[in-house]
C-alpha positions in Angstrom: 64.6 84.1 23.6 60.9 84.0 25.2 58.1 84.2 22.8 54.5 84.8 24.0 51.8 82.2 23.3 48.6 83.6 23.0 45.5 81.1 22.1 42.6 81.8 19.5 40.7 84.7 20.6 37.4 83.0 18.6 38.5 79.5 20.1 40.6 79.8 22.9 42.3 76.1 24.4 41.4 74.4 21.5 44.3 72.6 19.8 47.5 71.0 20.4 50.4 74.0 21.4 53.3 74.8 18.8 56.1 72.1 18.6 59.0 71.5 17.3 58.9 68.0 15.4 62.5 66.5 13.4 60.3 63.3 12.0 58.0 63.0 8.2 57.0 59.6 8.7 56.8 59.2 5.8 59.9 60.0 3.9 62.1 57.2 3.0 64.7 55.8 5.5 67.6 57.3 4.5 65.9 60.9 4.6 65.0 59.8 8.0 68.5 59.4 9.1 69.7 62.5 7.6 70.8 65.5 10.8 70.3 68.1 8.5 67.2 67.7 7.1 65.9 67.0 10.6 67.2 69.9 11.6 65.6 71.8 8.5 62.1 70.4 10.0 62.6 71.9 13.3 63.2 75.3 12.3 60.9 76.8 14.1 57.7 75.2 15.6 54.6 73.6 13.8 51.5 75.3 14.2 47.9 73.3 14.7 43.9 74.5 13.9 42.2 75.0 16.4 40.4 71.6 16.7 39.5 69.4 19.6 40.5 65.5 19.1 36.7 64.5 17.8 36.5 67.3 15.3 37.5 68.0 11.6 36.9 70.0 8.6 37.8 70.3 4.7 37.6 73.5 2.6 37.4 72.9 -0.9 37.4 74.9 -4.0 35.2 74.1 -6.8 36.2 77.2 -9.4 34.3 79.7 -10.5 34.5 81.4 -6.8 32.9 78.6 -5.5 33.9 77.3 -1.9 32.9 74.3 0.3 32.9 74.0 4.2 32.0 70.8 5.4 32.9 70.4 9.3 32.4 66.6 11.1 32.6 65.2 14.4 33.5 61.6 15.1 31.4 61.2 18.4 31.4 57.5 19.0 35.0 57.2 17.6 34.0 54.8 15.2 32.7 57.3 11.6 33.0 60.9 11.1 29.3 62.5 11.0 28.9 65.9 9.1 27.2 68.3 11.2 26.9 71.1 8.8 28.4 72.3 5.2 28.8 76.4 4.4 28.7 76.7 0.4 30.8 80.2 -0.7 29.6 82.1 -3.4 32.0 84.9 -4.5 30.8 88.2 -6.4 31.2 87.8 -10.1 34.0 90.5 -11.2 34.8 91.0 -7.3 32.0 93.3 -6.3 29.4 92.6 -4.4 28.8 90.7 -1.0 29.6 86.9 -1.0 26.6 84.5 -0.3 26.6 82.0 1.7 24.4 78.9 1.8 24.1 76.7 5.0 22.9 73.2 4.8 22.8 71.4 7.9 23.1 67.6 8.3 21.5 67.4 12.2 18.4 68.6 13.3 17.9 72.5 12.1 16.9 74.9 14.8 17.7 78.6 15.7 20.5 77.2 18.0 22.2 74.9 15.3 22.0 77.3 12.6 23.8 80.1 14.7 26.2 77.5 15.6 26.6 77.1 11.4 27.2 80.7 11.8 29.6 81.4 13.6 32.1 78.8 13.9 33.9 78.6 9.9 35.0 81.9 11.0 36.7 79.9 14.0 39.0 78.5 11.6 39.1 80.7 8.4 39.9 83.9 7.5 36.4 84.0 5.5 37.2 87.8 4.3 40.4 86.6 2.7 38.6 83.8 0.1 39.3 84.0 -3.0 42.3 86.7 -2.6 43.9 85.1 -4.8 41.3 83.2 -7.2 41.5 79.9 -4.9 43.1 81.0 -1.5 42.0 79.8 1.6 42.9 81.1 5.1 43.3 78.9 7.8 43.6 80.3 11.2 45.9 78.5 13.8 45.3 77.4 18.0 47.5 79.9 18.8 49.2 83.5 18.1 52.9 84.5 19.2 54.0 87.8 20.5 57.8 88.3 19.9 60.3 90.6 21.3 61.5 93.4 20.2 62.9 93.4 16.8 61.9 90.4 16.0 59.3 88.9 13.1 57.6 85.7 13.1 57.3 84.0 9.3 54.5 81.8 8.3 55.3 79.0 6.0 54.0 75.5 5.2 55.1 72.8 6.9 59.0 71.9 5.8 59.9 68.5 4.2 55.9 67.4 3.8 56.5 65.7 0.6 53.3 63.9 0.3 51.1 64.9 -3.0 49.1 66.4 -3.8 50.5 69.8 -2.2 48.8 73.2 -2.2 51.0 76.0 -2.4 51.0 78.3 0.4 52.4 81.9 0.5 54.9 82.8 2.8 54.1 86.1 4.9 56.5 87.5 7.9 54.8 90.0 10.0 56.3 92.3 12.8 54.6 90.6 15.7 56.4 92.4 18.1 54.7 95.3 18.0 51.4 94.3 15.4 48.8 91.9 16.9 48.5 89.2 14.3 46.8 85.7 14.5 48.2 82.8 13.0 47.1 82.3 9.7 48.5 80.3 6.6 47.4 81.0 3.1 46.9 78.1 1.1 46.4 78.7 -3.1 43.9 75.5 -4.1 43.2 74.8 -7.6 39.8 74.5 -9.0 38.5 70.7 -7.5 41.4 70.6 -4.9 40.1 69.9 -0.8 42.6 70.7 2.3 41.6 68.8 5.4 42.5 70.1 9.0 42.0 67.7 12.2 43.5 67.9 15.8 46.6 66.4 14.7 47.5 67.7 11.3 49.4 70.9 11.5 48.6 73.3 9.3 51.9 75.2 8.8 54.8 76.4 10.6 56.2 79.6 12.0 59.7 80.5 13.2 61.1 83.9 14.2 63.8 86.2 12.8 65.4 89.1 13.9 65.2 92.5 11.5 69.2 92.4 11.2 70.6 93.8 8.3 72.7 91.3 6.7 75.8 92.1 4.6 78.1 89.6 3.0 82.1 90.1 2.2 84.2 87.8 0.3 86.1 84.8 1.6 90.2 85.3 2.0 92.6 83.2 0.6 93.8 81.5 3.8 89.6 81.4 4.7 89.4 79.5 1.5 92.4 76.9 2.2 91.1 76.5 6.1 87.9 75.7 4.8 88.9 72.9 2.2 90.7 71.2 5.1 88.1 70.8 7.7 85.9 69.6 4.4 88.3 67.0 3.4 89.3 66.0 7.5 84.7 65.7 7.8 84.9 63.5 5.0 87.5 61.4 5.9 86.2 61.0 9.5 82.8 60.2 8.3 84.0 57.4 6.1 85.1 55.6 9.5 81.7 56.4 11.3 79.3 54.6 9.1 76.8 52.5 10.4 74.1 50.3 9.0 70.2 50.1 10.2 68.4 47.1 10.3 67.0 47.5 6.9 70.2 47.7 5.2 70.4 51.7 4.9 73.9 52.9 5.6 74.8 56.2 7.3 77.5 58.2 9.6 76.2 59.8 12.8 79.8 62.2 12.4 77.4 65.5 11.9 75.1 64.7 14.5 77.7 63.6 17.0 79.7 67.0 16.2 76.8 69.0 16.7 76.2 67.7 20.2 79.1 68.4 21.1 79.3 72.0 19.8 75.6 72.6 21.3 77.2 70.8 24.9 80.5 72.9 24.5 78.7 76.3 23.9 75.6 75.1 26.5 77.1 73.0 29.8 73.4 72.4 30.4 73.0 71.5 26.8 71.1 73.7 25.7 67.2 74.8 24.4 67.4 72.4 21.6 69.1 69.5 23.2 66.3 69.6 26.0 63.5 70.0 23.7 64.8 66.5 21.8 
């Protein structure tokens, strides 16, 4: 399937391009070694703002409607240097136009203070604040244009265990069709901060077809076939097991298997077997 990649429109060829990734550092070993919850990770491709190495920002919410944009450059690559802060002040009750307060932490002329302007928009959805009480809209490098019958779905980045963790909400949008840019909707709490740097990716996307789905039950003989090739895995895996350097024990049986399903199916080996 070919997906079109279109960059920011407010920031276009800034930011890594969407990849898939099977490693969280920093899980623990034996999570590390686990085929399907690497495979879990790479559903889909992680999505990145649209920063350049040198460059970084944090959006935090203080309650009350309140919102903080600081954004920072690290020009000598040895401390990162504020260059301005946008303070948010929603409406009370929800009407009336938000305020916004610009302080600037280089020298303030015309051309700086446009600059303070324009570019939060670059990487929030500044509309959507505070939809919910807390959200925060973070706008990716770059958009996708899927074929026909087909949705993209925005999520948070899978198996990022670290804490603390804002939730996000999950959207899935007919991109086939509507021209939407990458955004992902994070929920902070009242004295929570998410950061965003060249690096980081902010969330991740992966497409599905509008297929209806039904579901019938399992026969008897499905049933029976079924617990065999469980029990025959099993008892092939306890054979396989190997042990890493730090002790962790584990059977390469699924990952092997897959390869060779992916290699059967795929004499080239496939999309995903390239890609690793």
């Amino acid at each position: 399937m070919e997906v079109g990649l279109f960059p920011n429109p407010l920031r276009p060829g800034i930011g890594l391009r969407p990849r898939r990734e099977a490693q969280r550092p920093l899980l623990p070993q034996h999570a590390r070694h686990c085929p399907v919850l690497e495979a879990g990770s790479t559903v889909g491709f992680l999505v990145h703002p649209p920063l350049a190495e040198k460059e970084t920002f944090q959006i935090g919410y203080e309650g009350e409607g309140r919102y903080h944009f600081v954004y920072s450059v690290n020009r000598g690559g040895k401390k990162w240097e504020p260059i301005f802060t946008v303070t948010y002040l929603m409406p009370v009750g929800g009407i009336g136009a938000t305020k916004r307060e610009i302080k600037m932490h280089i020298q303030d002329t015309p051309q700086t203070r446009e600059l303070a302007h324009l570019m939060p928009e670059m990487f929030l959805a500044q509309d959507d604040l505070g939809t919910p009480a807390g959200a925060v809209t973070l706008r990716g490098a770059w958009n996708f244009q899927t074929p026909r019958g087909w949705d993209t779905v925005y999520t948070p980045v899978f198996n990022l265990v670290e804490r603390p963790i804002a939730p996000m909400l999950v959207i899935r949008v007919e991109t086939d069709w509507y021209v939407h840019d990458s955004e992902f909707r994070y929920i902070l709490q009242p004295g929570e901060t998410i950061s965003a740097s060249h690096g980081m990716p902010i969330g991740q996307v992966m497409f599905m077809p509008r297929e209806e789905i039904t579901f019938r039950d399992g026969t008897e003989e499905e049933i029976a076939a079924r617990h065999q090739s469980s029990q025959k895995f099993y008892d092939e895996k306890a054979t396989t097991k190997i042990k890493t350097p730090y002790g962790v024990e584990y059977s390469p049986l699924y990952q092997r298997t897959s390869r060779q399903m992916k290699l059967a199916a795929d004499p080239r080996g496939g999309e995903s077997e390239r890609e690793r």
